[in-house]
VMD Tcl script that builds the backbone (N, CA, C; Angstrom):
set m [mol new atoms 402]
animate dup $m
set s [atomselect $m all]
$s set {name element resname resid chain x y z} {
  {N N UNK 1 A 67.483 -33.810 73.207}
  {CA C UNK 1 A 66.445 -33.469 74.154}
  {C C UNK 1 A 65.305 -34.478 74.040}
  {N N UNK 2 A 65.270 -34.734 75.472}
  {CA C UNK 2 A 63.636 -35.956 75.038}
  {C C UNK 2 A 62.384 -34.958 74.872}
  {N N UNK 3 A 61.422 -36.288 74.392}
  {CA C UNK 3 A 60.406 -35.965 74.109}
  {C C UNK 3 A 59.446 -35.126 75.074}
  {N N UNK 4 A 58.548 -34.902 75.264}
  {CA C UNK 4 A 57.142 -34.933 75.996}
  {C C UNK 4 A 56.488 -35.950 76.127}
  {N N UNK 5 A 55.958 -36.567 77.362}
  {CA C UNK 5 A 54.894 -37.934 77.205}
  {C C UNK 5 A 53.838 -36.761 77.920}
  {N N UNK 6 A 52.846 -37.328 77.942}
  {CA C UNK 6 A 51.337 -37.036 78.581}
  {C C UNK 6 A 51.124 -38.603 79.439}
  {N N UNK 7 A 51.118 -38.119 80.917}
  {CA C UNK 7 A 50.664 -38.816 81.989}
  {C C UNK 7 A 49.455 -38.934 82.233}
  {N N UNK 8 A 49.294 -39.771 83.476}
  {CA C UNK 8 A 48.032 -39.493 84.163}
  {C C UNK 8 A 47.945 -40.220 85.605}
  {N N UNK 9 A 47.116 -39.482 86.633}
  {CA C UNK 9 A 47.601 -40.452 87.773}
  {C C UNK 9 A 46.413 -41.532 87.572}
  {N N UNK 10 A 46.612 -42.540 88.094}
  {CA C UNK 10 A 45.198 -43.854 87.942}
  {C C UNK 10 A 44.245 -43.695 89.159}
  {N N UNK 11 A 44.611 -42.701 89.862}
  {CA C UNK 11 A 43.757 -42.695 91.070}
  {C C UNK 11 A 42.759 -41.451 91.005}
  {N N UNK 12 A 43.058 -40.380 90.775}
  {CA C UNK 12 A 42.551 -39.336 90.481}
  {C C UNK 12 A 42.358 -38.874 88.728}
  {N N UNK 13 A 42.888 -39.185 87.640}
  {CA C UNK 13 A 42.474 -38.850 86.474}
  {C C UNK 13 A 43.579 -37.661 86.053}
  {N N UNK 14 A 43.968 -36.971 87.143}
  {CA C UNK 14 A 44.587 -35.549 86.561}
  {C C UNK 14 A 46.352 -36.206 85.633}
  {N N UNK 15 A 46.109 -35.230 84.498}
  {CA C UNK 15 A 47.352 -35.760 83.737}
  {C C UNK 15 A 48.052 -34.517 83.777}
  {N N UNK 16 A 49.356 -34.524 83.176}
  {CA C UNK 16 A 50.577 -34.159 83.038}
  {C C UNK 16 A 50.918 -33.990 81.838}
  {N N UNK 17 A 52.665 -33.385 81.483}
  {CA C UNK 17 A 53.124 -33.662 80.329}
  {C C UNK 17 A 54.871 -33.651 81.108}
  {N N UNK 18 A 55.412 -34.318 80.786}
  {CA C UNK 18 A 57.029 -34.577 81.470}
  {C C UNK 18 A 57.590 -35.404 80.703}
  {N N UNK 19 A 58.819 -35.017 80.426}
  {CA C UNK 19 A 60.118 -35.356 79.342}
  {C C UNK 19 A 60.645 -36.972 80.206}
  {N N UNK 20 A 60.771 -36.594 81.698}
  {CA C UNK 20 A 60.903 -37.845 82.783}
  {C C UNK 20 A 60.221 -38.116 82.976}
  {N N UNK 21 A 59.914 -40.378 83.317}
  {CA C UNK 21 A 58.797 -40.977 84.313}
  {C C UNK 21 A 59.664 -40.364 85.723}
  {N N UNK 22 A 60.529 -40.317 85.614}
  {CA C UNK 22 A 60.588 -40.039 87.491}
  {C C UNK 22 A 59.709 -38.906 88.025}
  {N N UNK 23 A 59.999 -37.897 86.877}
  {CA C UNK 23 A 58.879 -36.852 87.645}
  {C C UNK 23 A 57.660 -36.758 87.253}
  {N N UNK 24 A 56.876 -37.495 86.960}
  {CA C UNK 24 A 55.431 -38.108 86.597}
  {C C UNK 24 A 55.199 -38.680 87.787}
  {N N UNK 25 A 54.782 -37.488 88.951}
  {CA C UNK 25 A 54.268 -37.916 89.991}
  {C C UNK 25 A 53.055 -36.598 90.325}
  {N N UNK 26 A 51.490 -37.492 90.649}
  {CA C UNK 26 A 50.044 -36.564 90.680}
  {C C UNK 26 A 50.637 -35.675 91.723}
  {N N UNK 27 A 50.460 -34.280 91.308}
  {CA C UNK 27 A 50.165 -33.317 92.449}
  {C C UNK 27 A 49.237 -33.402 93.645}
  {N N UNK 28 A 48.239 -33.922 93.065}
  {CA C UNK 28 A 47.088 -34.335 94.228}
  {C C UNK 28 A 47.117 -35.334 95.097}
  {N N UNK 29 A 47.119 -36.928 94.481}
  {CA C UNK 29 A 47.634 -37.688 95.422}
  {C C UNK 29 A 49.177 -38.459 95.917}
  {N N UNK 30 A 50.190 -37.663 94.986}
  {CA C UNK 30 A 51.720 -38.155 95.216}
  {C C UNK 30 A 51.802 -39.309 95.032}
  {N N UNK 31 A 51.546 -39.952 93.737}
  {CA C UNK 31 A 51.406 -41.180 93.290}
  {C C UNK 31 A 52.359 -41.096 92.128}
  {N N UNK 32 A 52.316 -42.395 92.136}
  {CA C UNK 32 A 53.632 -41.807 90.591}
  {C C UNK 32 A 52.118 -42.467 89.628}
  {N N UNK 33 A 52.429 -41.296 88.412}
  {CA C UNK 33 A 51.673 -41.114 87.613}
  {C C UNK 33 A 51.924 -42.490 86.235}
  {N N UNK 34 A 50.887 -42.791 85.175}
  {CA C UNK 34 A 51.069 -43.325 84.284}
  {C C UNK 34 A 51.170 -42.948 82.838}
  {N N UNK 35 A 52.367 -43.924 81.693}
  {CA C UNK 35 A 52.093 -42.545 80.948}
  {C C UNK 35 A 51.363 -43.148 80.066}
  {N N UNK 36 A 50.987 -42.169 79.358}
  {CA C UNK 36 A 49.472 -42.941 78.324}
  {C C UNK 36 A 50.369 -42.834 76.705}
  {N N UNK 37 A 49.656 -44.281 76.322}
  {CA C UNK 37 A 50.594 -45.114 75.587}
  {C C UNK 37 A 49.996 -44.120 73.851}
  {N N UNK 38 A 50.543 -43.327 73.708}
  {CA C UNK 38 A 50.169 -42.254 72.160}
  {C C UNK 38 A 50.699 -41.389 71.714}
  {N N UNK 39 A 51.390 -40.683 70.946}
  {CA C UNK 39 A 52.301 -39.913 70.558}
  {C C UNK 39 A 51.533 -38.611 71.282}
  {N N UNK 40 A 52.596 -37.574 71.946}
  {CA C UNK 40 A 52.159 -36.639 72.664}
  {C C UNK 40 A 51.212 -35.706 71.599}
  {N N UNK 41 A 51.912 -35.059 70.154}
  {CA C UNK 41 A 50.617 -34.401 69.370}
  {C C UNK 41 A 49.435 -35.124 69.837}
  {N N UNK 42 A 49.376 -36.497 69.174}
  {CA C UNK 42 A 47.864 -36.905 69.109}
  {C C UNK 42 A 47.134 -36.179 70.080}
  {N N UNK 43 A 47.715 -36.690 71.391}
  {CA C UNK 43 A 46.788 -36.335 72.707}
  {C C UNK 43 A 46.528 -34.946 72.897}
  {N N UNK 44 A 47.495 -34.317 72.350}
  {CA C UNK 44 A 47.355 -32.790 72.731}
  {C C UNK 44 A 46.071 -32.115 71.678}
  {N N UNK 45 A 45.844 -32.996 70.563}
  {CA C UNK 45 A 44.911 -32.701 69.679}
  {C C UNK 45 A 43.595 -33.100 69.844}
  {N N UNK 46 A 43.268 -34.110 71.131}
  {CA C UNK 46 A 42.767 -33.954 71.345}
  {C C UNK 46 A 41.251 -32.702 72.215}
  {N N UNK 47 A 40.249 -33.008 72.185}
  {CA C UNK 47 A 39.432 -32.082 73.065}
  {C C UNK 47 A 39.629 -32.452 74.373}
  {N N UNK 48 A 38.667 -31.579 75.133}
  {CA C UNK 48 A 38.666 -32.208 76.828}
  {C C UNK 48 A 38.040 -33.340 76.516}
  {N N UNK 49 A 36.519 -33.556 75.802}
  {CA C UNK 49 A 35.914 -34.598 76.333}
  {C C UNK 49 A 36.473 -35.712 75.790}
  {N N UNK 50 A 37.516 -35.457 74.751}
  {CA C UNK 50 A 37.974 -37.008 74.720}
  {C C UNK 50 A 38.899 -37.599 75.258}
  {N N UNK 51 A 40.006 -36.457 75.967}
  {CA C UNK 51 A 40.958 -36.929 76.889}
  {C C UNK 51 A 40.498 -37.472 77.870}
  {N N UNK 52 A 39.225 -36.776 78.488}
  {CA C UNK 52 A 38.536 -37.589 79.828}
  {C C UNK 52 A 38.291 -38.807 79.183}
  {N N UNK 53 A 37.646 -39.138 78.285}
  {CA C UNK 53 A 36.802 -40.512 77.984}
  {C C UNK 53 A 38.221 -41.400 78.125}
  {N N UNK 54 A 39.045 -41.124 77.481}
  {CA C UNK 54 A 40.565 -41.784 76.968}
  {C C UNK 54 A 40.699 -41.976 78.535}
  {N N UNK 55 A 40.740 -41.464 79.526}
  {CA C UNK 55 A 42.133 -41.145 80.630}
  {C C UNK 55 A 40.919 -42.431 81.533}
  {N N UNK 56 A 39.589 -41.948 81.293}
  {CA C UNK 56 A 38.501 -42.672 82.372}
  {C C UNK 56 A 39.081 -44.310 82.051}
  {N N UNK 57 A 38.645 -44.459 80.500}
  {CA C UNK 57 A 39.400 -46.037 79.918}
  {C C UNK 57 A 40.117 -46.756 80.427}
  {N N UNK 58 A 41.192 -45.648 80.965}
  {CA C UNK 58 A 42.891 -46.455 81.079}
  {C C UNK 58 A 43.275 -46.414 82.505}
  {N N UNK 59 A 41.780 -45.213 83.422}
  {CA C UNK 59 A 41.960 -45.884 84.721}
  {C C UNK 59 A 41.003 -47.296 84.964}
  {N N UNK 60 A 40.172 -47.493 84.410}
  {CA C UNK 60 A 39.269 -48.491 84.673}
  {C C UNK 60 A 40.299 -49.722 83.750}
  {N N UNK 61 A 40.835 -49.922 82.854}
  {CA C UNK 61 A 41.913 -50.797 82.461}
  {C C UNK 61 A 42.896 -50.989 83.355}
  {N N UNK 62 A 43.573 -50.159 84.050}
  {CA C UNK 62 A 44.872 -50.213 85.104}
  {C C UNK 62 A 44.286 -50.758 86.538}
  {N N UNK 63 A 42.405 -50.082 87.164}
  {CA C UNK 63 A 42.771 -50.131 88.294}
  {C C UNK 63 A 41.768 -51.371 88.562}
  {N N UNK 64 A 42.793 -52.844 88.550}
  {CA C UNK 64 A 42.085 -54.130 88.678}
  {C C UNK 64 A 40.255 -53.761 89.606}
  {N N UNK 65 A 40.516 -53.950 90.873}
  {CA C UNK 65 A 39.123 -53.556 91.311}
  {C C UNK 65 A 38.142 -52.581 91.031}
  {N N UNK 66 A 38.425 -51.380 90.492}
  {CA C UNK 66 A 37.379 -51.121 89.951}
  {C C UNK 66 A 36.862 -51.861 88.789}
  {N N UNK 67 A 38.155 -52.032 87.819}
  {CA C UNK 67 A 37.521 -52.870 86.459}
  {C C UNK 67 A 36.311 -54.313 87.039}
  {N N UNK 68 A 37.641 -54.686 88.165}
  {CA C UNK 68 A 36.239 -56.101 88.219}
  {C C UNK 68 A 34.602 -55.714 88.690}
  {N N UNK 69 A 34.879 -54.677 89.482}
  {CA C UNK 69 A 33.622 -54.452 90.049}
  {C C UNK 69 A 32.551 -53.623 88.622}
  {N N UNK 70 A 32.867 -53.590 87.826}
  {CA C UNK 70 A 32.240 -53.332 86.880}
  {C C UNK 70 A 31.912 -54.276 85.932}
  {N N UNK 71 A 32.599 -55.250 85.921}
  {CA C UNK 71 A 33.052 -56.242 84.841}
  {C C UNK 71 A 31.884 -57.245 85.324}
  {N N UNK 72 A 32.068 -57.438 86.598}
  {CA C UNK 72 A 31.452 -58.682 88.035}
  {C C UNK 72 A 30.836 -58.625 88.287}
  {N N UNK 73 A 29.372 -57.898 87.833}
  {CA C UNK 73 A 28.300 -57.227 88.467}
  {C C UNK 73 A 27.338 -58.205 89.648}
  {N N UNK 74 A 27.656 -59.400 89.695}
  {CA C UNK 74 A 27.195 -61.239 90.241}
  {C C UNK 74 A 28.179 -61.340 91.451}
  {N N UNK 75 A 29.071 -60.282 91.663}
  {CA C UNK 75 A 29.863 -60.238 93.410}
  {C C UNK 75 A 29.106 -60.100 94.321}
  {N N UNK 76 A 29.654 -59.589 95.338}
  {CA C UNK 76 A 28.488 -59.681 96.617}
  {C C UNK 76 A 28.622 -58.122 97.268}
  {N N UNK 77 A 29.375 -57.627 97.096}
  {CA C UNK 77 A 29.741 -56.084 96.797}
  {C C UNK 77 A 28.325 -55.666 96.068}
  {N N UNK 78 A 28.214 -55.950 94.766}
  {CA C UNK 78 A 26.870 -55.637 94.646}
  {C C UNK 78 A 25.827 -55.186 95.217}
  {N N UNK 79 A 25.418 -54.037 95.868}
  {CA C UNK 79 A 24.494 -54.247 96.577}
  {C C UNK 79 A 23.383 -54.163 96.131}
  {N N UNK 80 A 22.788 -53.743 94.917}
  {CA C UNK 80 A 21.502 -53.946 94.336}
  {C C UNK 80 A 21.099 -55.705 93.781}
  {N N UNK 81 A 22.597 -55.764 93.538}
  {CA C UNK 81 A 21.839 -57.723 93.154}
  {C C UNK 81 A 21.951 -58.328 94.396}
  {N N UNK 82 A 22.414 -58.164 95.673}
  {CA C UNK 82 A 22.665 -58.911 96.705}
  {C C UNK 82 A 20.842 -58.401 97.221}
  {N N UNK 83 A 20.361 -57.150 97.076}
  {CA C UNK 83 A 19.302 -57.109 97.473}
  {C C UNK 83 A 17.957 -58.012 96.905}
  {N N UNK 84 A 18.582 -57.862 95.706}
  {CA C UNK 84 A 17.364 -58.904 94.839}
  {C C UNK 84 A 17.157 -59.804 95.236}
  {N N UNK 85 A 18.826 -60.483 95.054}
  {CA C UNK 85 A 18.507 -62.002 95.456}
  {C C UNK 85 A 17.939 -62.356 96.805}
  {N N UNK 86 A 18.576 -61.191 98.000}
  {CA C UNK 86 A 17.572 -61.550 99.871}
  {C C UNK 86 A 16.062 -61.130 98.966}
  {N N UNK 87 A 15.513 -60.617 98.512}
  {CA C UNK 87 A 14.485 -60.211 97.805}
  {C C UNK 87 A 13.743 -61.760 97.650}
  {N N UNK 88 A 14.289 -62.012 97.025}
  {CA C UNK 88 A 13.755 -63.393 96.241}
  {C C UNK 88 A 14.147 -64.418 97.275}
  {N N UNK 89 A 14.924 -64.958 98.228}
  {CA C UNK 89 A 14.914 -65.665 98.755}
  {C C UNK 89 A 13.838 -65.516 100.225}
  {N N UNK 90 A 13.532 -63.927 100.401}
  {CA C UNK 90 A 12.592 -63.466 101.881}
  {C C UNK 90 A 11.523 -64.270 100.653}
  {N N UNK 91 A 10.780 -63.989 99.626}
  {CA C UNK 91 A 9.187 -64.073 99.021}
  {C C UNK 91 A 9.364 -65.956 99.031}
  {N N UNK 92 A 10.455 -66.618 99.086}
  {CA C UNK 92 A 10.272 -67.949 99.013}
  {C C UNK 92 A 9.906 -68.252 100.279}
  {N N UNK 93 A 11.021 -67.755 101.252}
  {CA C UNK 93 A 10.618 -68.096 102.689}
  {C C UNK 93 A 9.238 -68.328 102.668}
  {N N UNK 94 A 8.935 -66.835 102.429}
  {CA C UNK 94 A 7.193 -66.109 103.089}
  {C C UNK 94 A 6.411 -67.866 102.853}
  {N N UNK 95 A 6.252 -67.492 101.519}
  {CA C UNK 95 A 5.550 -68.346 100.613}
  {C C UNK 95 A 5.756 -69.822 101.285}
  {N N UNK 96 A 6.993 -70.311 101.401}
  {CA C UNK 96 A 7.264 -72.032 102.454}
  {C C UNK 96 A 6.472 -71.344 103.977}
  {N N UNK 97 A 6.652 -70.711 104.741}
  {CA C UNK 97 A 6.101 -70.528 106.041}
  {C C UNK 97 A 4.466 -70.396 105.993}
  {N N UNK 98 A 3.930 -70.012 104.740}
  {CA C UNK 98 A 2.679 -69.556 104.844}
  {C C UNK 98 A 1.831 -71.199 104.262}
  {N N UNK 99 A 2.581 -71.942 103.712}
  {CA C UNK 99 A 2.166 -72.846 102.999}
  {C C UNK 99 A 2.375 -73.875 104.423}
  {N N UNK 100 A 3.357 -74.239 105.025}
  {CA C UNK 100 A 3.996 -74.721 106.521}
  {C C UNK 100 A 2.737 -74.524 107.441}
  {N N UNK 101 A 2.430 -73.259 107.474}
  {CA C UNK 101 A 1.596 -72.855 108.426}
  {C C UNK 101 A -0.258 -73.392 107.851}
  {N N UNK 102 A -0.413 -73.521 106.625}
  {CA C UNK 102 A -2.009 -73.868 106.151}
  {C C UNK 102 A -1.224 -75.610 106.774}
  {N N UNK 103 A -0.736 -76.088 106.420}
  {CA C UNK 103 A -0.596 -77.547 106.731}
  {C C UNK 103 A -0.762 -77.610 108.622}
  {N N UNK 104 A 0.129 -77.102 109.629}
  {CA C UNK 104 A 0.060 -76.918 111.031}
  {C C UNK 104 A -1.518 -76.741 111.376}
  {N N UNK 105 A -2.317 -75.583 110.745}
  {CA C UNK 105 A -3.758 -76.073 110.466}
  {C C UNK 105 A -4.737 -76.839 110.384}
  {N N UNK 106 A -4.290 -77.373 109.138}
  {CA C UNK 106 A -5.184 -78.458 108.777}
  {C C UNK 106 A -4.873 -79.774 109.737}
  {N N UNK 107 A -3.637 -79.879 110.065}
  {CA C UNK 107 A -3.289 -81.186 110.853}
  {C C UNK 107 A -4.391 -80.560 112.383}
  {N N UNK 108 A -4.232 -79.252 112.821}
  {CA C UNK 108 A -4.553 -78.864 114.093}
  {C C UNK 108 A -6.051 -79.045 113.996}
  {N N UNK 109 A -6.970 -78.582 112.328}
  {CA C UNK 109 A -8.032 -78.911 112.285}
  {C C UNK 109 A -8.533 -80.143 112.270}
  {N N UNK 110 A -7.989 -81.131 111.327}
  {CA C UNK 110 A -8.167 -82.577 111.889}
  {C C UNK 110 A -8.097 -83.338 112.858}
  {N N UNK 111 A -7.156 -83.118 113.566}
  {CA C UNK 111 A -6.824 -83.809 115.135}
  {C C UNK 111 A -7.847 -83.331 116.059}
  {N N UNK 112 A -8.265 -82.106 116.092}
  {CA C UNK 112 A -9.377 -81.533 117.058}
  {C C UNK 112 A -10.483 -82.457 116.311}
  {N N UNK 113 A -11.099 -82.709 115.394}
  {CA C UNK 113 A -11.979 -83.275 114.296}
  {C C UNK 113 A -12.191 -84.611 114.865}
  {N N UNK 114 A -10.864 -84.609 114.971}
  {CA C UNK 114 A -10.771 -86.530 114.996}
  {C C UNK 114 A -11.142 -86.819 116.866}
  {N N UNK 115 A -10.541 -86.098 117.656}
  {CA C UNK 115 A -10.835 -86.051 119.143}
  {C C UNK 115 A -12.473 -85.766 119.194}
  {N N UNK 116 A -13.095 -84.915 118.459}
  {CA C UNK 116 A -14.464 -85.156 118.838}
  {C C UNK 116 A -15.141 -86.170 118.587}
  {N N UNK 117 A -14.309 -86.720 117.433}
  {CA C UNK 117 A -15.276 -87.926 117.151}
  {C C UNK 117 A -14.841 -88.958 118.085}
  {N N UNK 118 A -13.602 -89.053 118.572}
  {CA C UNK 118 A -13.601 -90.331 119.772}
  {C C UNK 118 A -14.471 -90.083 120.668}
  {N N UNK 119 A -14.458 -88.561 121.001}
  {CA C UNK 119 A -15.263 -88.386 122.503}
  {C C UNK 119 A -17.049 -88.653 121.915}
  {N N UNK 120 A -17.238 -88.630 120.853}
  {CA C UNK 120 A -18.663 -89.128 120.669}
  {C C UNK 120 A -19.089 -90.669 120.474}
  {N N UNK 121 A -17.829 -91.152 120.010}
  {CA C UNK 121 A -17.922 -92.543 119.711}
  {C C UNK 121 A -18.348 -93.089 121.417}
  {N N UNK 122 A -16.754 -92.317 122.060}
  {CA C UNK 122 A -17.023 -93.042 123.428}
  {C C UNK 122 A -18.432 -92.733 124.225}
  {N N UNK 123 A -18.909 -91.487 123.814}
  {CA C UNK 123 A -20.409 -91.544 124.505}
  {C C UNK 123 A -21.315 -92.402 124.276}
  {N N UNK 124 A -21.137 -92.972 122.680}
  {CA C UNK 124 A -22.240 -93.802 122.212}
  {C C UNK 124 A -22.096 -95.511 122.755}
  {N N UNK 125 A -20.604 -95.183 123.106}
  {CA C UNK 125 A -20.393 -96.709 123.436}
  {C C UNK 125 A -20.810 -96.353 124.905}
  {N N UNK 126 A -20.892 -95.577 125.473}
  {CA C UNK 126 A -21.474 -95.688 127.335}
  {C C UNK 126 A -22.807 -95.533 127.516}
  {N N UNK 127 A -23.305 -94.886 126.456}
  {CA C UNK 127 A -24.589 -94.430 126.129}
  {C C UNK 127 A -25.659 -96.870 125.831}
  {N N UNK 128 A -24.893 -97.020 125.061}
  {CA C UNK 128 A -24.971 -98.342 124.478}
  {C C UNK 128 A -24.954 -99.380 125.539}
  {N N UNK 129 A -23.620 -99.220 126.509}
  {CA C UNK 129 A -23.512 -100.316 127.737}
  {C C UNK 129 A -24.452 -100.180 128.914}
  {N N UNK 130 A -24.935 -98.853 128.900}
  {CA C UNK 130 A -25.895 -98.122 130.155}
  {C C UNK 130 A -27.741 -98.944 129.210}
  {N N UNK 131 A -27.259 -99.134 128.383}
  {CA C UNK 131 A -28.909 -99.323 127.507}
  {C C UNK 131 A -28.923 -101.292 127.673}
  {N N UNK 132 A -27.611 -102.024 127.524}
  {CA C UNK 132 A -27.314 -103.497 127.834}
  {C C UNK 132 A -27.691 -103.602 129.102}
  {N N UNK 133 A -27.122 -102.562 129.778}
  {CA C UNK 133 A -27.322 -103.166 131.513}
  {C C UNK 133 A -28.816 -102.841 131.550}
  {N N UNK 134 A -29.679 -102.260 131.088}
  {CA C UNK 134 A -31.197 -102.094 131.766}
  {C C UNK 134 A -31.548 -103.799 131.070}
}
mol reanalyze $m
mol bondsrecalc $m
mol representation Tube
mol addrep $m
């Protein structure tokens, strides 16, 4: 007579105990289940909270994308670091547009600056030729 293994499905967490992998399939999502690699006592000697901790392990070990997305925290999935970083790239913008904009200024304040002074120069020079001709 075979043994007992203790399963588990990788999608949902819920485990089993079955003599066959063929029938190591989750009730919940009809997945074929995995069996967890430990002599059946051990596991059974275990408590709840350590079978969960154990079973959480060996889905985050089995199920590639979640592991990476935990592992990867620098993906773009991320959405708290993807916010940071638009975070930090909007305060650079700001900061180049606001700095962009004192320069558009100062050029707009000088050039007006500089036009009054032609238009005074040129008065002084008509002012000057009107004073030759008397």
């Amino acid at each position: 007579m075979r043994e007992l293994s203790a399963y588990f499905c990788p999608k949902c967490g819920h485990y089993a105990y079955f003599q066959l992998p063929k029938n190591a399939v989750c009730c919940g999502c009809h997945i074929s289940m995995r069996r967890i690699n430990m002599p059946f006592q051990r596991f059974m000697d275990m408590d709840c909270e350590e079978r969960d901790r154990y079973i959480s392990c060996r889905i985050i070990e089995t199920t590639p994308s979640l592991a990476h997305r935990i592992c990867a925290p620098d993906k773009l999935y991320d959405q708290r670091r993807l916010i940071g970083r638009l975070t930090e790239e909007y305060s650079k913008l700001e900061n180049e547009n606001q700095s962009l904009n004192q320069t558009v200024d100062w050029m707009h304040k000088t050039i007006w600056e500089q036009l009054r002074r032609m238009k005074e120069l040129e008065l002084k020079v008509e002012e000057l030729e009107k004073r030759r001709e008397r």
